[in-house]
DRENTOR-49116 format. One line per 3 residues: number of its first residue (from 1); their letters; for each residue x, y, z of N, C-alpha, C, CB. Coordinates in steps of 0.2 Angstrom, whole numbers. Glycine has a CB too. Layout:
DRENTOR-49116
NUM> a> X:Y:Z:X:Y:Z:X:Y:Z:X:Y:Z ~ ...
This chain:
DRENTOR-49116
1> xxx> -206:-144:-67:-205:-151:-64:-200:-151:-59:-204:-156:-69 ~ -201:-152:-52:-198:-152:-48:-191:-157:-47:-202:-153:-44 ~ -187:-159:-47:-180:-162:-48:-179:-166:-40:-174:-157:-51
4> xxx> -178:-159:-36:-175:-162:-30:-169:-156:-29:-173:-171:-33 ~ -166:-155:-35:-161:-152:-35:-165:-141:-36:-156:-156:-43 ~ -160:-138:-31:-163:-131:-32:-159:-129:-40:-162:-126:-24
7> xxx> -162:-129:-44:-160:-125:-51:-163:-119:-54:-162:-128:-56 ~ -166:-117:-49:-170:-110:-50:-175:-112:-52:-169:-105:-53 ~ -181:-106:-55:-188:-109:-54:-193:-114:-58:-191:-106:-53
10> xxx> -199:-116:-55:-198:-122:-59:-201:-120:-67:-202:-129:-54 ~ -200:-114:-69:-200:-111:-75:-196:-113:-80:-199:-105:-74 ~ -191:-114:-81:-184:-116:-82:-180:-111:-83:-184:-120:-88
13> xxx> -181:-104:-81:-177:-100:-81:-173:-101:-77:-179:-96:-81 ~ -167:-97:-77:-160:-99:-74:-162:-92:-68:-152:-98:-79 ~ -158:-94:-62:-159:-89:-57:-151:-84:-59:-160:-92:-49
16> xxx> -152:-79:-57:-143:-73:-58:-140:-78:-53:-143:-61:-52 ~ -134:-78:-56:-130:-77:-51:-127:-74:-45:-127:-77:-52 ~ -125:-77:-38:-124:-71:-34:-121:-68:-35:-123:-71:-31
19> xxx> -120:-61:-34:-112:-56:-34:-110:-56:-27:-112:-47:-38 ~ -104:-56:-33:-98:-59:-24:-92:-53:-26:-92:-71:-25 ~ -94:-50:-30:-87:-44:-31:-86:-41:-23:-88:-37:-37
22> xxx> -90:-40:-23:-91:-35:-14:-86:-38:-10:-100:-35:-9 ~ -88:-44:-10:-83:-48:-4:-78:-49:-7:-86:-54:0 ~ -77:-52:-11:-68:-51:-15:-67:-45:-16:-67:-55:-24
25> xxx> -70:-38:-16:-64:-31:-16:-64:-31:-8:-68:-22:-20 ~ -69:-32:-3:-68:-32:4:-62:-36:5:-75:-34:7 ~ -61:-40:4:-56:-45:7:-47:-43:2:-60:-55:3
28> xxx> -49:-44:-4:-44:-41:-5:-41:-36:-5:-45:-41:-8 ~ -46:-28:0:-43:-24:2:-42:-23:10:-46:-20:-1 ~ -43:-27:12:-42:-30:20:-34:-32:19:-49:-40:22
31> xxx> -34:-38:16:-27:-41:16:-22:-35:12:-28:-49:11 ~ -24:-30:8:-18:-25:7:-17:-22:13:-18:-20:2 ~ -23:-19:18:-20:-17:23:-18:-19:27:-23:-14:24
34> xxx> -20:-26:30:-15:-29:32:-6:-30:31:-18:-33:31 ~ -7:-30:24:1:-30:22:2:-24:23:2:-33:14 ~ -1:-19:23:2:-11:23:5:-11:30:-4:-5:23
37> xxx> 0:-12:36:3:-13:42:8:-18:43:0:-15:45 ~ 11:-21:41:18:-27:40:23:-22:38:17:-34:32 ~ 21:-19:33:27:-15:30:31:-8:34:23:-13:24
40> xxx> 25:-5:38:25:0:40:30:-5:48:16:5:41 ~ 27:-10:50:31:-11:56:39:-15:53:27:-16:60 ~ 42:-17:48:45:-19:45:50:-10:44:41:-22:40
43> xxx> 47:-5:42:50:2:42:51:4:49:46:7:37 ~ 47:4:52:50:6:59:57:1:62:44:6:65 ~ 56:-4:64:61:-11:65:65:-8:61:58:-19:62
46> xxx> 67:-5:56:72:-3:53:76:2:53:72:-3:48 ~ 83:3:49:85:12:51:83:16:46:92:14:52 ~ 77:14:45:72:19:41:68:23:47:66:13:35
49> xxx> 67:20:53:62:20:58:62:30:59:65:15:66 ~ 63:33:60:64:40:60:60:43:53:72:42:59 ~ 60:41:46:59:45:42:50:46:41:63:42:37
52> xxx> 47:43:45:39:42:44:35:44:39:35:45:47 ~ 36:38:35:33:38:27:25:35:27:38:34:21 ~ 23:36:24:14:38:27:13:33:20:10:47:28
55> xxx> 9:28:25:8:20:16:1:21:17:10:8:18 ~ -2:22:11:-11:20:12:-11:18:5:-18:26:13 ~ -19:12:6:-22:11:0:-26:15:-4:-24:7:1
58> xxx> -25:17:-10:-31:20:-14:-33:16:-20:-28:26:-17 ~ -37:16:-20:-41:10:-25:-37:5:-26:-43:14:-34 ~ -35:3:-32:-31:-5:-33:-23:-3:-31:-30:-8:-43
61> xxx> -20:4:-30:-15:5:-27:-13:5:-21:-14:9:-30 ~ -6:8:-19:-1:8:-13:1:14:-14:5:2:-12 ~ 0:19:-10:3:26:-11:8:27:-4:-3:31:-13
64> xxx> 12:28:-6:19:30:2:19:37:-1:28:26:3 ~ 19:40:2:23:46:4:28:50:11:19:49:2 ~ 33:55:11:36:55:13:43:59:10:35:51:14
67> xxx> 47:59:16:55:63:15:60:57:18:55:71:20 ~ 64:57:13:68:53:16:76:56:16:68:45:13 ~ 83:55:19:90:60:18:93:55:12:97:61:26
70> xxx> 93:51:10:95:48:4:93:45:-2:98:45:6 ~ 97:45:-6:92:41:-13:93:34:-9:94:41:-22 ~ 98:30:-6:99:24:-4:94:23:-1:104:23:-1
73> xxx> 92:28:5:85:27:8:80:27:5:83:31:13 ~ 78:31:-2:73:29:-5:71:22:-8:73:34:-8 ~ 77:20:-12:79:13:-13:77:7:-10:85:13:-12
76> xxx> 77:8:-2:76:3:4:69:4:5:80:5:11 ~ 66:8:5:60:9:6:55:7:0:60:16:9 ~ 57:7:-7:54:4:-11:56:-4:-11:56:8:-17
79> xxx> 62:-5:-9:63:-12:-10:59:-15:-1:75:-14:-12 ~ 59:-11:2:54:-17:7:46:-16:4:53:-14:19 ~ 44:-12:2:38:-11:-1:37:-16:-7:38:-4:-3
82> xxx> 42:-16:-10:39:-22:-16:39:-31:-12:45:-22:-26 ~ 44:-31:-7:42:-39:-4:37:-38:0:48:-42:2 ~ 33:-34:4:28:-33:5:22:-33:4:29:-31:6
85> xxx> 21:-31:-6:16:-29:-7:17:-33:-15:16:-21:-6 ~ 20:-40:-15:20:-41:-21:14:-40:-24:22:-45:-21 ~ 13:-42:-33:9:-40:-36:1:-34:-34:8:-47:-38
88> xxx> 5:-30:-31:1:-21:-29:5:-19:-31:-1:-16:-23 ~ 3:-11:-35:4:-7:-38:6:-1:-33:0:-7:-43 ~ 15:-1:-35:15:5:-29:16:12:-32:21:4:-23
91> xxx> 15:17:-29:16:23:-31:19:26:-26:11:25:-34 ~ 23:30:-26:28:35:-22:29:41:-24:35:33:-23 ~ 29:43:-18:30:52:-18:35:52:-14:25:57:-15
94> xxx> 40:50:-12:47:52:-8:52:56:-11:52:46:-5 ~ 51:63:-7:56:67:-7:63:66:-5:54:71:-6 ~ 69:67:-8:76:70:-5:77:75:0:80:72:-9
97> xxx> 78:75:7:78:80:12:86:84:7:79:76:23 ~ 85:90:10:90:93:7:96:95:14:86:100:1 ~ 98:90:13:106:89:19:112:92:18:109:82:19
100> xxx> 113:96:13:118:101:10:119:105:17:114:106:3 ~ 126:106:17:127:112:18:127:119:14:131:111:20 ~ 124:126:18:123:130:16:129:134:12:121:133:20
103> xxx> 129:137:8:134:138:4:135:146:6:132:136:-5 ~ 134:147:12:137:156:14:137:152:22:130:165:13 ~ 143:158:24:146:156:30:142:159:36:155:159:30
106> xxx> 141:155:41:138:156:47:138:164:48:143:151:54 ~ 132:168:50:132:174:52:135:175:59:124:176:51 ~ 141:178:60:143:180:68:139:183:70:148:184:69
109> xx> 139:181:78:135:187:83:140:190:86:130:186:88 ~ 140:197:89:145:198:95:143:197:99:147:203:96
């Protein structure tokens, strides 16, 4: 019995729903990379800008990696990363450059 209204067919079975995941992960992964690029210009703009720490998305995450000379600098670079990326999951690989001086004295030449 036809209604007027589309309810699927006129069988009375229900039609599927559409899936919409595709376009909610598309979108949702649009807008992290968007935010990634915020971030990455937010680290250059800064006196982070030198250290080039490499941001990509992998699946539901945020992975940076990189070398930075300080833990303070690693610090900075996780704290613009969480205003950036709230509720994403970040994960980090930044290493400590090792800025030490060498513990044996300069080799002379004559």
């Amino acid at each position: 019995m036809a209604t007027g209204h589309d309810n699927g067919p006129e069988d009375g079975t229900a039609r599927p729903a559409a899936h919409t995941h595709t376009h909610t992960h598309t979108h949702t992964h649009t807008h992290t990379e968007y935010r990634i690029a915020h971030l990455e210009e937010r680290l250059a703009r800064s006196d982070l800008a030198e250290l080039g720490m490499r941001i990509e998305a992998r699946g539901d995450a945020v992975h940076i990696t990189g070398t930075v000379s300080s833990a303070a600098d690693r610090e900075a670079v996780l704290r613009l990363a969480a205003a950036e990326l709230p509720g994403v999951a970040v994960r980090a690989d930044i290493a400590l450059a090792d800025v030490t001086a060498p513990d044996h004295r300069p080799e002379e030449l004559s």
